[in-house]
Residue, then its C-alpha position, 0 to 999 in steps of 0.5 A: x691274825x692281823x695284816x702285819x702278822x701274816x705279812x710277817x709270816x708271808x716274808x718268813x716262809x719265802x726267805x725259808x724257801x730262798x734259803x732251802x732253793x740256794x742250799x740245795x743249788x750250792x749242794x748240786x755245785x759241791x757234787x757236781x751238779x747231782x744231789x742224791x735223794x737222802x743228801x736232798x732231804x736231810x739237807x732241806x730238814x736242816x735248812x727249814x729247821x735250823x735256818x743253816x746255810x751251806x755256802x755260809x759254811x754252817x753245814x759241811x758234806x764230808x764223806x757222803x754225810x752232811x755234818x753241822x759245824x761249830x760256827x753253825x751251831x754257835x749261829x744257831x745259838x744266837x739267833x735263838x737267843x741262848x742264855x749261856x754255856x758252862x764249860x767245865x773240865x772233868x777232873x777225875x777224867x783229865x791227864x795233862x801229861x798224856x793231853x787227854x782231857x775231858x769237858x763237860x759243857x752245858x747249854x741253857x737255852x732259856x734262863x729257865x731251863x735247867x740245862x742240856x749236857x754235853x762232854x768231848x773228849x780229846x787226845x792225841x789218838x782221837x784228834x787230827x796231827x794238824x791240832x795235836x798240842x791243843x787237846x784241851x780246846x778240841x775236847x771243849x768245842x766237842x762237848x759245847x757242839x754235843x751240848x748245842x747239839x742236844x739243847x736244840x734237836x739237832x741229830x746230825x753230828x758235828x764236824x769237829x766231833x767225829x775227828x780227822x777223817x782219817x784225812x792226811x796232814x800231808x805237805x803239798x811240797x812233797x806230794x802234791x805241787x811239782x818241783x821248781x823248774x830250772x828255768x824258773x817256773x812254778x813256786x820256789x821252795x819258800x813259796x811251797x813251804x809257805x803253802x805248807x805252812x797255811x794249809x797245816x795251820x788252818x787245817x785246810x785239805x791239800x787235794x782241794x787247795x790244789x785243785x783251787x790253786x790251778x783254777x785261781x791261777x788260770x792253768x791245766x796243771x800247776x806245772x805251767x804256773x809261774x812263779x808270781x801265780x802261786x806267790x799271788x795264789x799263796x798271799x791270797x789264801x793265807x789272807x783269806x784263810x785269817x779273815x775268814x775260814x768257813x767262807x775259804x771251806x766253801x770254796x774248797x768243797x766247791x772242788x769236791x766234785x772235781x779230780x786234782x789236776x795231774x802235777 
């Protein structure tokens, strides 16, 4: 091996292992300083073999599991140079009328390669309340996820193919942020439904965003926020949330570990 080449492998394995120490440093972050035994090794497999970051959002921990994402995995198609993706919809299998579609995608890692298959499915029964109406565009990142999925060894599955989570799309006005003093403190009405309207359209989770809110705005409980606090805090996630989202979901599961502040 000449010195350029091992000089080339030595700053490849140190950057593999940078890489594995800050994923598994951002995962004891995320949990609250504690990283089970299974979470570690799955996390480490993920990270020598695939080159995912956590804190770049190409891993997600939901539930106990990890979960690659569809960033992740188009990531990972470009760093391994991918030939192309076919996308197709199964015909015999769509209902427009009951927004229930069924795509077929196939992955070509190599101009060779014959290909891998993957199909999503979507409907208004296996999607999130949040995404209802774009069935069609759920079912093609599912199959497109499957299809990267297979081409690549990948035996974690992805975030978008599994679902909601059974997880609410439940407006923080009504549940989770408190109502509007009389004297004025806290978010009015327009500021809460604005805040409503960020979370459902970027499908953010409402228990993380006000745990994040309380730390933004340097508060207990969001009942001692003022007003120009949360109308700061609502202008600086929706900013966030449109430049870029899968930086704004780390900074929510950071929150994981923590109990949303009492309102």
């Amino acid at each position: 091996m000449t010195d350029a080449g091992k000089s080339h492998r030595i700053e490849h394995t140190r950057n593999s292992k940078d890489r594995l120490l800050r994923n598994l440093r951002f995962a004891r972050q995320l949990l609250g300083g504690t990283l089970p035994h299974r979470l570690a090794e799955s996390l480490t497999v993920l990270s020598n073999e695939f080159t995912f970051s956590l804190s770049n959002g190409d891993v997600q921990l939901i539930n106990g599991s990890w979960y690659v994402t569809h960033t992740g995995l188009v990531r990972l198609a470009r760093r391994k140079k991918c030939s192309g993706i076919h996308v197709e919809a199964v015909q015999s299998l769509c209902d427009p009328t009951a927004n229930r579609f069924v795509l077929k995608a196939t992955v070509y890692p190599s101009k060779n390669s014959s290909g891998f298959v993957g199909y999503g499915d979507a409907d208004p029964s296996n999607v999130s309340p949040l995404v209802r109406g774009a069935e069609m565009r759920v079912a093609e990142t599912r199959a497109v996820n499957r299809a990267l999925r297979k081409a690549y060894g990948i035996g974690v599955c992805s975030v978008e193919e599994v679902g909601s989570f059974d997880r609410e799309a439940q407006c923080p006005q009504e549940r989770k942020f408190p109502p509007q003093p009389a004297n004025g403190n806290g978010a009015s009405r327009t500021v809460r439904d604005r805040l409503c309207q960020i979370i459902r359209q970027h499908q953010l989770d409402p228990n993380l965003v006000k745990s994040y809110a309380t730390d933004f705005c340097g508060v207990k409980t969001l009942r001692d926020a003022t007003r120009d606090q949360v109308q700061t805090f609502v202008t600086h996630l929706a900013d966030w949330a449109e430049k870029d989202r899968n930086a704004l979901l780390c900074q929510l599961n950071s929150y994981l570990g923590q109990k949303a502040g009492a309102a």
